[in-house]
Legacy VTK file of the C-alpha trace (Angstrom):
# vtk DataFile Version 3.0
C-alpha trace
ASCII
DATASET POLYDATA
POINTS 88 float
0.000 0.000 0.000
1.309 3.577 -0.626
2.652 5.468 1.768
1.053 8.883 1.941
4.026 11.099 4.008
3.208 14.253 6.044
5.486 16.613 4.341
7.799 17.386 1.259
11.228 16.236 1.836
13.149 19.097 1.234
11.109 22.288 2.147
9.216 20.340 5.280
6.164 22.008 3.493
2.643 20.264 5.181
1.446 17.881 2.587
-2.192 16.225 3.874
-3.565 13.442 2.639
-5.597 15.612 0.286
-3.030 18.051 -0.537
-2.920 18.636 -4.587
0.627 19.355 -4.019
2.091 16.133 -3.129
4.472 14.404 -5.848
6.083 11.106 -5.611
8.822 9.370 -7.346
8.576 5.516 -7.900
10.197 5.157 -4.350
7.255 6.985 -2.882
9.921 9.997 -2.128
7.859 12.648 -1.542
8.051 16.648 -2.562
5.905 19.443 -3.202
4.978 20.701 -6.819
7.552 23.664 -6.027
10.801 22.065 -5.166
9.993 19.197 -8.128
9.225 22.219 -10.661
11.569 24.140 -9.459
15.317 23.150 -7.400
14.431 19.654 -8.708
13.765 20.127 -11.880
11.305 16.801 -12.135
14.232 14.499 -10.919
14.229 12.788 -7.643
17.406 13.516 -6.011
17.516 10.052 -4.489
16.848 7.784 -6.993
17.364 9.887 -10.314
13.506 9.161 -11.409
10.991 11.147 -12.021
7.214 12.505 -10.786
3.949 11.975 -10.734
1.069 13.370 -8.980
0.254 11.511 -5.741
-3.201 10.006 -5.543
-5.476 11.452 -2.935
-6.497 8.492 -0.535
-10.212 8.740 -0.558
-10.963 10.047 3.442
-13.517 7.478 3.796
-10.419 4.862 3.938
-8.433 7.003 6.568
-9.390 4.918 9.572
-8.882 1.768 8.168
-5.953 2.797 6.128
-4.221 5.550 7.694
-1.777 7.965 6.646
1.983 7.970 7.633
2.730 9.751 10.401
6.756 9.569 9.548
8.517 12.488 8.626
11.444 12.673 6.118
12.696 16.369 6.310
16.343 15.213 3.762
16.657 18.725 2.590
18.640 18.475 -0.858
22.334 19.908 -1.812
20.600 21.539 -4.694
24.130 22.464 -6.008
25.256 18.424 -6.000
21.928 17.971 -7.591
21.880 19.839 -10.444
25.503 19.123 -11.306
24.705 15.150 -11.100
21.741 15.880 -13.544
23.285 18.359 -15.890
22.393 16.990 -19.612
25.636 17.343 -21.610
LINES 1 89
88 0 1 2 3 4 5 6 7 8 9 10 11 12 13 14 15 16 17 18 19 20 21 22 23 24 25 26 27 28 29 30 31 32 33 34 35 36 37 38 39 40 41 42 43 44 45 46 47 48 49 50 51 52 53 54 55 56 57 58 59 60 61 62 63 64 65 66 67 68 69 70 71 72 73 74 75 76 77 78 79 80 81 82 83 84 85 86 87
């Protein structure tokens, strides 16, 4: 079952079970739509994939399924990252 985390990984931005700003890599890393747009540039800086949106768990499921409570605040070395995923 997915893991829906708390919060974006780098910025520690809130990111509810609902949130519209969640994005995940295949890894279930998980970053806001700003850092993946923007520092990121659509590539997870742990495993080198990319995004998608996260699906919203429906709320009805909450109790039987519930979110993560676990918080991965890994703030990236945006410099390291961009360098590693500079096209040539």
């Amino acid at each position: 079952m997915l893991e829906i985390r708390p919060s974006c990984e780098n910025c520690n931005k809130s990111l509810p079970f609902d949130s519209e700003e969640a994005m995940i890599c295949t890894f279930e890393c998980t970053f806001c739509t700003t850092c993946v747009e923007g520092v990121l540039q659509s590539v997870c800086p742990n495993c080198g994939g990319d995004f998608t949106k996260r699906p919203i768990r429906p709320e009805v499921l909450l109790t039987k399924y519930p979110v993560s409570e676990k918080v991965v605040h890994k703030p990236v070395d945006i410099d390291a990252h961009l360098k590693k995923n500079q096209k040539t």
